[in-house]
N, C-alpha and C positions, 0 to 999 in steps of 0.2 A: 548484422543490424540493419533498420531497414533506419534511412539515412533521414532527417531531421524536413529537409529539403521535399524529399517522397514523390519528387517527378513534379513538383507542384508547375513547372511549367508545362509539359504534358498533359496533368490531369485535369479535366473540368473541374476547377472551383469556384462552385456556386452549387446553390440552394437547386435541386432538381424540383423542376416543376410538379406544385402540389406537396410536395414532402417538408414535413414539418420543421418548422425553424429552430434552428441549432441555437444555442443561448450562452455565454461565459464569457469572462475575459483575462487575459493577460494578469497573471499573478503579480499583482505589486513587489518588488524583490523589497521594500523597503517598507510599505506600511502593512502589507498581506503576510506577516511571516512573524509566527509568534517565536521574538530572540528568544523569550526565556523558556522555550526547548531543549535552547544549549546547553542547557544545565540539569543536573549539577557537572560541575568541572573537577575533576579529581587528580591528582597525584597518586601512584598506587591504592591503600586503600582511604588515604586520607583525602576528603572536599575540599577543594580552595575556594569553592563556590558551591554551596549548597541549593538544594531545590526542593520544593515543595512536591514532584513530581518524582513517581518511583524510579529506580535506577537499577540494572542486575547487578552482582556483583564484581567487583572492578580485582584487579591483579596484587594482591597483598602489597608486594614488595617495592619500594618507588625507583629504583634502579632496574635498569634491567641492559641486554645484553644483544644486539643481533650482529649474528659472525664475531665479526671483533669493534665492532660499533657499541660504545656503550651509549645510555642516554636514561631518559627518563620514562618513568611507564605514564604516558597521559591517560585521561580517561573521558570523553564528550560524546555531545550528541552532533551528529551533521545531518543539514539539509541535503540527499542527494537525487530523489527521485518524483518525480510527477505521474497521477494518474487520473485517465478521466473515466465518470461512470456515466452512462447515459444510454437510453431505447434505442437512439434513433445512429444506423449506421452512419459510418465515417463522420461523426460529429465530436470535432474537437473544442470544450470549453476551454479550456487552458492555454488554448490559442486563438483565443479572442472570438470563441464559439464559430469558429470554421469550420464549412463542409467541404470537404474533399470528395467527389463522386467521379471513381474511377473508371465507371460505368458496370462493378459489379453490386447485384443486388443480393442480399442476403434477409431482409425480410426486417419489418419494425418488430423493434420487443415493446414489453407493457410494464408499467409499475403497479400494476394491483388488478389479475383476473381471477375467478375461482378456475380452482381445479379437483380431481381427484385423485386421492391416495391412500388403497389401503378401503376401499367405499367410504370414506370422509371427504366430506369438502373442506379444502384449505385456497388459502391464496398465496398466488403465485407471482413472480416476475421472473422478467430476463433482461438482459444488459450486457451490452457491448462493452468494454474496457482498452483503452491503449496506455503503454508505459513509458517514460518518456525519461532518457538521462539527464537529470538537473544537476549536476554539481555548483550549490548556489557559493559555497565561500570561493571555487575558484574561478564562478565567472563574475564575481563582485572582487574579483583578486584583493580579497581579503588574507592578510598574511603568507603572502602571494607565495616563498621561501619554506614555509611550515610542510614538511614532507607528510606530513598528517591526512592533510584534505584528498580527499578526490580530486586527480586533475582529468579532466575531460571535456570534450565540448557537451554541446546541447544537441541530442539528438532523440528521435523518437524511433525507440527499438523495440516494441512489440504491439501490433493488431488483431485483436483478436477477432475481426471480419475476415482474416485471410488464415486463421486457425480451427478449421472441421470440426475439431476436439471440443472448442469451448462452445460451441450451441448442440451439441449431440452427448447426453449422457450415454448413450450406450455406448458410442465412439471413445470416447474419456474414460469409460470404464474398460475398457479395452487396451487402449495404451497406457491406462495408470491401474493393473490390475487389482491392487491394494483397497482400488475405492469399495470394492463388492464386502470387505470385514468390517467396513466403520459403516456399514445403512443398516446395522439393526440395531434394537432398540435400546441393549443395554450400552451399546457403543455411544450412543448419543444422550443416554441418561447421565453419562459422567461430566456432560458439557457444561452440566450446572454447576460443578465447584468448578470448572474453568470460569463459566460469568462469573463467579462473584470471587474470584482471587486477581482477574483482571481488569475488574470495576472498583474492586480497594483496592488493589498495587500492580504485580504482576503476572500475567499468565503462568499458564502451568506449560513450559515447554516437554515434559510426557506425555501428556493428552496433545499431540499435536495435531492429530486430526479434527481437535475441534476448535472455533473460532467464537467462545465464550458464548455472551448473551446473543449474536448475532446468527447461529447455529453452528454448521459443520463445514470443515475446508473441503468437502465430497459431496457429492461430484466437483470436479474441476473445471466448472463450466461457468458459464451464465443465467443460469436460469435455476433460479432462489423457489424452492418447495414452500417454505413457512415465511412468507413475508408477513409482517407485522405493523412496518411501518416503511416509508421509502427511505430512512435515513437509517432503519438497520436493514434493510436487502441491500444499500447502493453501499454500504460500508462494509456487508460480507462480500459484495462481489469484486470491491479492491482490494480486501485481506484474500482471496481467492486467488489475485492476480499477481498479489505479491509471492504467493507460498507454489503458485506455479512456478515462479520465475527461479525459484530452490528449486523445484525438482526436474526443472529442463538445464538444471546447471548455468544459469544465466545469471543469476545472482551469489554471489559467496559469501563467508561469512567473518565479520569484522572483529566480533566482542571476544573479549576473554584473553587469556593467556595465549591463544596459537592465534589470534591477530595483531599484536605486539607487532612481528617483523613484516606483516602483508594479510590479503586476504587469504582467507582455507575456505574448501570444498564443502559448502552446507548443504546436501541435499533436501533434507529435510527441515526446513525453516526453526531456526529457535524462534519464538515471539516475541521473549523479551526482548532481540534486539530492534527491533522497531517500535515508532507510533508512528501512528496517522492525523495529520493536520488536516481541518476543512479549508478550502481556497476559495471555490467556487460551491454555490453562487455566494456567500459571504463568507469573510475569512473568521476563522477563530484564531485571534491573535494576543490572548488573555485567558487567566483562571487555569485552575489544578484540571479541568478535562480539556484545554486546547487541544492537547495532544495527547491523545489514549494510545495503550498498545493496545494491537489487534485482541478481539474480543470482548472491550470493554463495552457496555453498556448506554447506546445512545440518547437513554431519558435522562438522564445525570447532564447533558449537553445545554449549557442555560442559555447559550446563544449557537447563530450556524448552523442553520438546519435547511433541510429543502425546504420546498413549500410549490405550492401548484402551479401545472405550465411553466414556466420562464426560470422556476427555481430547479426546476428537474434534470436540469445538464448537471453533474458535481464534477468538483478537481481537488483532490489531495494532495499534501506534501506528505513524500514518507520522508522520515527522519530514521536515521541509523546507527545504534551504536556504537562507536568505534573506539577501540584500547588501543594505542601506539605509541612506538620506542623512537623517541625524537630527542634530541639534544635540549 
């Protein structure tokens, strides 16, 4: 993991002359954070706390068993990960719109150029992403004893400036060989019942190659074919970064029955166990779409959107589903 810290005394930090100003700031742990993501709160498969907000399905039984540990099968949502989307290399909003310039250059992306594909002009972007370990109940030591949460520090463990893969499709398509069966068209025509199953409830975690109304998890890169709008290219490119971080085994998997006693091996991202919070540049901290799972539909969003220049740095909260066997 590349350490939270990142040499910041070594590396020039400041604004490289001429290059565009980085913009965000610092996630409110208290007023930027919509609580009522946590929910619903569940017992097996009974709610103690219901939510307006879809849920997968949680573990029938409310007892449950690890080794010889008995306890209860919880069921919630936890804050654990931060991510920032934005053109402009080593630009962190979520830390107070800092630039870190290490002195390597890897080139500005764009939110909206035409291109070609296929002899059609479409528009296009590309975007940098870094992911960053937020375990918020255990650095708010919030029921500090609950073997439940995430315990961890605060570190930032992935750059995709220092990752070949994510600005080169062909590179991507090479180490993720799978990406060459989901670019044709019928592959991408089923992405439609994906939007709209995970704009009324939940993804389809079978269709996982596609990332609903916002298009497809393929390429694994940064650089968005069919941009629409920047608030659905800058939201496929964190559902991107999230479903890389499955398949570089960097992420595992919390929901269901085989999370009860710890994390298991997801290579392949279920959806449902996530949504995504907007942070930056304004938080969505309210209402049934604060926090959509991946692939929902960014026009449903009634507040928290980018907006031009100064709104174009974004930071999400991911939130994570977790089942666990706690007294």
């Amino acid at each position: 993991m590349i350490a939270a810290s990142l040499t910041l005394g070594s590396a020039q930090v400041a604004q490289a002359q001429g290059s565009p100003t980085c913009h965000g700031h610092f996630p409110n742990p208290i007023t930027d954070i919509c609580w009522d993501c946590f929910f619903p709160l569940s017992i097996g498969g009974f709610d103690l706390w219901p939510s307006d907000k879809p849920d997968p399905s949680n573990p029938s039984l409310p007892v449950c068993l690890c080794g010889i540990r008995p306890g209860l099968s919880f069921g919630f949502w936890e804050p654990v990960r931060l991510i920032d989307v934005t053109t402009k290399p080593f630009c962190f909003p979520n830390l107070g719109g800092l630039t870190i310039n290490p002195g390597i250059y890897v080139g500005n992306g764009h939110v909206s150029a035409a291109a070609q594909k296929g002899g059609n002009t479409q528009m296009s972007a590309q975007y940098q992403a870094h992911y960053y370990v937020y375990p918020l109940f255990y650095l708010l030591e919030l029921l500090g004893d609950f073997i439940c949460f995430e315990s961890a520090s605060f570190d930032l463990a992935y750059m995709t400036e220092i990752d070949p893969t994510w600005n080169d499709d062909t590179l991507a398509a090479l180490v993720y060989p799978e990406t060459v069966v989901f670019d044709f068209p019928l592959a991408q025509v089923a992405c439609a019942a994906d939007c709209v199953a995970a704009t009324a409830a939940l993804p389809l975690d079978q269709l996982f190659w596609c990332a609903g109304c916002n298009g497809s998890m393929y390429p694994m890169t940064g650089n968005i074919g069919n941009n629409t709008t920047m608030d659905q290219s800058m939201r496929l490119a964190a559902e991107r970064m999230v479903f890389k971080m499955h398949r570089t085994a960097l992420a595992w998997g919390t929901m269901g029955d085989q999370g009860l006693c710890g994390k298991y091996i997801m290579p392949i991202m279920r959806k449902q166990q996530y949504r995504l919070q907007m942070v930056n540049p304004v938080a969505a901290t309210s209402g049934r779409y604060a926090c959509q799972p991946p692939g929902g539909s960014t026009a449903v969003q009634l507040t928290s959107h980018t907006y031009p220049v100064v709104g174009e740095d974004v930071g999400y909260l991911l939130w994570r589903k977790r089942n666990c066997c706690a007294f």
